[in-house]
C-alpha positions in Angstrom: 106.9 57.8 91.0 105.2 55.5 92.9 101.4 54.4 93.0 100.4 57.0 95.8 101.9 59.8 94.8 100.5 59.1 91.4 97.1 59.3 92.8 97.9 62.1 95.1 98.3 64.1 92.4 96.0 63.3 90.3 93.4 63.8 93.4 95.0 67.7 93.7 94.1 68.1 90.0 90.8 67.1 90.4 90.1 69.5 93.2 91.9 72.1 91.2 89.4 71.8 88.2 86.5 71.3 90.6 87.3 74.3 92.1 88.1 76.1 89.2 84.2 75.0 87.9 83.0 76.8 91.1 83.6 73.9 93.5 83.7 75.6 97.0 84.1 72.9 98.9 87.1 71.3 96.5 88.6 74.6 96.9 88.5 74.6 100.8 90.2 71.4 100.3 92.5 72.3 97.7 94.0 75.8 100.0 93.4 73.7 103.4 97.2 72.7 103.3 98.5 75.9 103.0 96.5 78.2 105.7 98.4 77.7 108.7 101.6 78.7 106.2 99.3 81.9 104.9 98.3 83.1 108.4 102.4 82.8 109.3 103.0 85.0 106.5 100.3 87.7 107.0 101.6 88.0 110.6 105.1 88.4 110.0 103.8 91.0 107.8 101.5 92.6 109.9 102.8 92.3 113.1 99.0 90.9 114.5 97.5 87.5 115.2 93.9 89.5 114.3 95.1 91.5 110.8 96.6 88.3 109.5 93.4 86.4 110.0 91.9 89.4 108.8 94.2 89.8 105.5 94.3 85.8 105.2 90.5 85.1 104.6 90.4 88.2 102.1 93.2 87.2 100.1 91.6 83.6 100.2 88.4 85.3 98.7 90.2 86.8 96.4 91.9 83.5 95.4 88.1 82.3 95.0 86.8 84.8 93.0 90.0 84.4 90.4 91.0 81.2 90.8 89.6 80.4 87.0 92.9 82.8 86.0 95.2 80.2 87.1 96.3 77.3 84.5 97.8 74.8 86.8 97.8 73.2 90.0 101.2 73.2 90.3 101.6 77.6 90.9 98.7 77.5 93.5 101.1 78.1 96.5 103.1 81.0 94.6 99.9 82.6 93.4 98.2 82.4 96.7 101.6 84.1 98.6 101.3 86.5 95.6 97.5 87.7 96.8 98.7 87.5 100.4 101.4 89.6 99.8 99.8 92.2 98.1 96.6 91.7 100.5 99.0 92.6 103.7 100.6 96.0 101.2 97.4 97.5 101.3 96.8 96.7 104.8 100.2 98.4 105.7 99.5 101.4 103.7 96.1 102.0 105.6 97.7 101.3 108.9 100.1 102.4 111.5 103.2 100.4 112.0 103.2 97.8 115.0 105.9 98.0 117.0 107.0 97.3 120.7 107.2 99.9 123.5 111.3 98.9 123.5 111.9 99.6 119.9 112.7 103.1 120.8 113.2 105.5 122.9 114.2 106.1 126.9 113.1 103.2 129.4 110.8 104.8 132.2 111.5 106.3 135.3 110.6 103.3 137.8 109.4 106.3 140.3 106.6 107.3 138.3 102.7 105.8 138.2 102.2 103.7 135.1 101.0 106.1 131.9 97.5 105.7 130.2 97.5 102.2 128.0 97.7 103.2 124.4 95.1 101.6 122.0 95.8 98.5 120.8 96.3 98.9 117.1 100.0 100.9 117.5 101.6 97.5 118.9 102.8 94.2 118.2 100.4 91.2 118.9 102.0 88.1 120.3 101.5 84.9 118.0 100.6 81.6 119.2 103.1 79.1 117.0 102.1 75.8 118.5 97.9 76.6 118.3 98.7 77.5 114.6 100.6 74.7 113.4 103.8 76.1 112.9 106.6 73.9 111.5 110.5 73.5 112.7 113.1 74.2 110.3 113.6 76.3 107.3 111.0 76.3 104.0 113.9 75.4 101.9 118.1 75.0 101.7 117.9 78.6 100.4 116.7 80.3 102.8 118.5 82.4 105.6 116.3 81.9 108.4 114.3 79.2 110.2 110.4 79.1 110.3 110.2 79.5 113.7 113.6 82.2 113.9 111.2 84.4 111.8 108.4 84.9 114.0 110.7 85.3 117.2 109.4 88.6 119.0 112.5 90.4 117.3 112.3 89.5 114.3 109.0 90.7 114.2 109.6 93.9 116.0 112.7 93.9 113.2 110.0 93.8 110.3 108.1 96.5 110.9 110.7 99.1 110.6 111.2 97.7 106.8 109.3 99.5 104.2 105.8 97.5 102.5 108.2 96.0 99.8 111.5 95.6 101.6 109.4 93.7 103.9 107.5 91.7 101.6 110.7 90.7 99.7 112.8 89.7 102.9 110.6 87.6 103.8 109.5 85.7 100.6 113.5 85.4 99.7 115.1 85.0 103.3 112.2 82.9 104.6 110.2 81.1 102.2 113.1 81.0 99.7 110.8 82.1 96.9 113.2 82.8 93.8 114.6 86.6 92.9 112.1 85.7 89.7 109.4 84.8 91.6 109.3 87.5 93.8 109.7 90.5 91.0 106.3 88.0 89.6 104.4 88.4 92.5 105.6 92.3 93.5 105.1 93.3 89.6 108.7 94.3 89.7 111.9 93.6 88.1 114.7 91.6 89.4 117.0 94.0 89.9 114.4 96.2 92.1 114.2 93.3 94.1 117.5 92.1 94.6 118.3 96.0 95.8 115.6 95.8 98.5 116.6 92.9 99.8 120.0 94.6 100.5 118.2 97.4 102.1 116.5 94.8 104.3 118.9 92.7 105.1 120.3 96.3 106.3 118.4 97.4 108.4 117.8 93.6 110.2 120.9 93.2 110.6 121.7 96.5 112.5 118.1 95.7 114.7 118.4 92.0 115.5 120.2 90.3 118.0 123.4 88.3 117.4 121.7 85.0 118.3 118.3 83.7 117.6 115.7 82.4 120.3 116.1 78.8 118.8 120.0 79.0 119.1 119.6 80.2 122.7 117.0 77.5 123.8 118.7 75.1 121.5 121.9 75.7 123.9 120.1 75.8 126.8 118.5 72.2 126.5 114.5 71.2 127.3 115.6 70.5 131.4 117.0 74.0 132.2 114.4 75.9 130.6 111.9 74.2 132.3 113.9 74.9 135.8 114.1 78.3 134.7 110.8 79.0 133.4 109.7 76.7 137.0 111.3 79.3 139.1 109.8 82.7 137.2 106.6 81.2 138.2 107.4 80.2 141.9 109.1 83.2 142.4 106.1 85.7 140.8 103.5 83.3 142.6 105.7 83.7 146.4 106.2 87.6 145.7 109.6 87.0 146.5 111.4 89.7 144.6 114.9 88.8 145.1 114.3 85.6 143.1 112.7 86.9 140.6 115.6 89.8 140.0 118.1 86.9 140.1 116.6 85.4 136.5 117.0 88.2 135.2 120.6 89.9 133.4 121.5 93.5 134.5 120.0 95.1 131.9 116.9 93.2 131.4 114.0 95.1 130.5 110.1 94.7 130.8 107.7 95.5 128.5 103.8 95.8 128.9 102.2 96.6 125.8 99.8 98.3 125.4 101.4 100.6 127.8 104.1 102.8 126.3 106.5 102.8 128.9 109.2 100.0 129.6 111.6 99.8 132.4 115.4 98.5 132.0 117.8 96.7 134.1 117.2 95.1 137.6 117.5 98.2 139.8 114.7 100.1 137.3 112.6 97.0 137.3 112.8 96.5 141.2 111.5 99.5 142.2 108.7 99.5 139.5 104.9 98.8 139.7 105.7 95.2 138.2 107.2 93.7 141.6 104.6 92.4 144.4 105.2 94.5 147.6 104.5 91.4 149.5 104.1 87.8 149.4 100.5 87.1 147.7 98.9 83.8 146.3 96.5 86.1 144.2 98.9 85.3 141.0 98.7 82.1 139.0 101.1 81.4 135.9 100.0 79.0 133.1 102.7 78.0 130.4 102.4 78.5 127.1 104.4 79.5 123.8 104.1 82.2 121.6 106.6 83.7 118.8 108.7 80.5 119.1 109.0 81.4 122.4 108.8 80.3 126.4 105.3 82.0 127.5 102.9 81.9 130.1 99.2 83.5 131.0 99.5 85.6 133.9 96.3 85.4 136.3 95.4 87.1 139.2 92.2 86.6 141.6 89.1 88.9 141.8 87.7 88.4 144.8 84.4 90.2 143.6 84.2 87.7 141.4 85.9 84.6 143.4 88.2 83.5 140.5 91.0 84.4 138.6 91.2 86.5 135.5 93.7 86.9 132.9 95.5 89.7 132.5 98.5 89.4 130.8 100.5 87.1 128.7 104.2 87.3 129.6 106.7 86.0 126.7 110.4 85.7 127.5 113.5 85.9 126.1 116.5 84.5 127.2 120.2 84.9 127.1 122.2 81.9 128.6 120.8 81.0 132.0 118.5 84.2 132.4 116.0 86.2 130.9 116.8 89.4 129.4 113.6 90.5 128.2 109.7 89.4 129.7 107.4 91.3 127.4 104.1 91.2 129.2 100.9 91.9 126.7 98.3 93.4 129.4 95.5 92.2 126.7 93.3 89.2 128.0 91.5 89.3 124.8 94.9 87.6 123.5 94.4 84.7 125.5 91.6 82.5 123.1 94.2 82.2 121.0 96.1 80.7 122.8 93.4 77.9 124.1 94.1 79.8 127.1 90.4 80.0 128.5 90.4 77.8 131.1 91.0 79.8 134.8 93.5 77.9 137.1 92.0 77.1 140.5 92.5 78.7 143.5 
């Protein structure tokens, strides 16, 4: 081992016993590398940027207050994904499941006004990946599906029709690669029990997910043409020019606006809908982001009672080839701080 690494871990031991001793700032040091993994975790759980942060800092205050229960350094990242786990069970058994207004059900007749908004806490939260440090790649050779694959918008949406535990074990086996062992440690289970709901799981993901990831698609699709694509969306929006914006799309695409309920599919539904300008306008501006692992952007429009723009939705795609077959457009501007998304374009 050489010098640094020596010392590197002889420094992690230090903070551990500091911490351990009551230490609060060695422990905010000690659990600092592993938030932005924690808060990944907690969403994919949860389904919501604002219940993981929420599930996150309690788990980390439970991790304070036992922290003197742990021998070693060296299990602090299983035993904090332990208390996260179970922190994010109770949370799911308070709480209604998150899901999108696609998941299920009939798309809605593009003829009729646009329903009530539902609240907030029934769907699916968009989760900003590049703000929260979110790494490429998979956690480990074991595991079944890239870091960045398992926050996609589907994935997500996939989750949440999996049971607390089914859910909980998926995840720490498929995507953190956390051992059959180590999971029935942390779910106070047995092996077996967890090996037979990760068959469920891999079940019911496999019937709800798509055949091919976001990263595969944008992987095949290559930096330039996304960025022509994602170009054009925006021109085409910011014109009004309908016919352009129809042509990115595949016959059966379908938009989404959480937190309405409704959802209208393919290009003919989605034409005559509420969601196309009726004329050319400049009162839209489009500012790209990323979210879920995912092309994004914040959708503005001006006020002129106000005399700037405001933020009204943020619109994350999915594509399929060359077009988009799903824009899922979160009508919730509180979203956008997250996102460092604050700023108002100019007129």
């Amino acid at each position: 081992m050489s010098a640094a690494a020596s010392t590197g871990a002889t420094g992690s031991e230090k903070a551990f016993d500091a911490a351990r001793a009551g230490d609060d700032d060695a422990f905010r040091r000690l659990v600092e590398p592993h938030r932005a993994e924690l808060h990944a975790h907690c969403y994919r759980m949860l389904g919501s940027v604002h219940d993981a942060e929420d599930a996150m800092q309690d788990a980390l205050l439970r991790a304070w207050r036992g922290l003197s229960g742990l021998e070693a350094a060296s299990r602090l990242r299983a035993w904090l994904y332990k208390i996260a786990t179970n922190v994010c069970l109770d949370a799911i058994r308070r709480r209604p499941t998150r899901v999108l207004p696609s998941a299920d059900g009939p798309s809605t007749d593009p003829s009729a006004e646009p329903n009530e908004p539902l609240v907030q806490s029934v769907w699916l939260e968009p989760y900003p990946d590049e703000r929260l440090g979110l790494e490429d790649g998979y956690a480990a050779p074991e595991a079944r599906y890239e870091r960045r694959e398992a926050v996609e918008l589907a994935f997500i949406a996939a989750l949440q029709h999996l049971p607390g535990r089914q859910r909980a074990v998926l995840i720490l086996r498929e995507v953190l690669a956390f051992s059959a062992r180590e999971v029935a440690e942390s779910l106070e289970t047995t092996v077996a029990s967890v090996n037979s709901a990760l068959q469920r799981a891999r079940k019911t993901l496999d019937e709800r997910l798509p055949q091919r990831s976001q990263q595969v698609t944008l992987r095949s699709l290559g930096d330039h043409r996304i960025r022509g694509i994602v170009e054009r969306f925006i021109s085409a929006f910011e014109s009004g020019d309908v016919d352009a914006i129809l042509a990115l799309l595949t016959e059966d695409a379908t938009f989404t606006m959480p937190p309405y309920s409704g959802f209208y599919r393919g290009r003919a539904a989605i034409a005559d809908s509420w969601l196309m300008p009726s004329r050319p306008t400049d009162r839209l501006r489009f500012v790209p982001t990323r979210a879920n692992g995912q092309l994004a952007m914040g959708a503005y429009r001006f006020d002129p009672e106000q005399g700037k723009y405001l933020p009204i939705a943020l619109d994350v795609l999915t594509f399929g080839d060359a077009h988009i077959t799903d824009v899922t457009a979160f009508r919730m501007p509180e979203l956008f701080e997250a996102f460092g998304l604050q700023d108002v374009p100019s007129r």
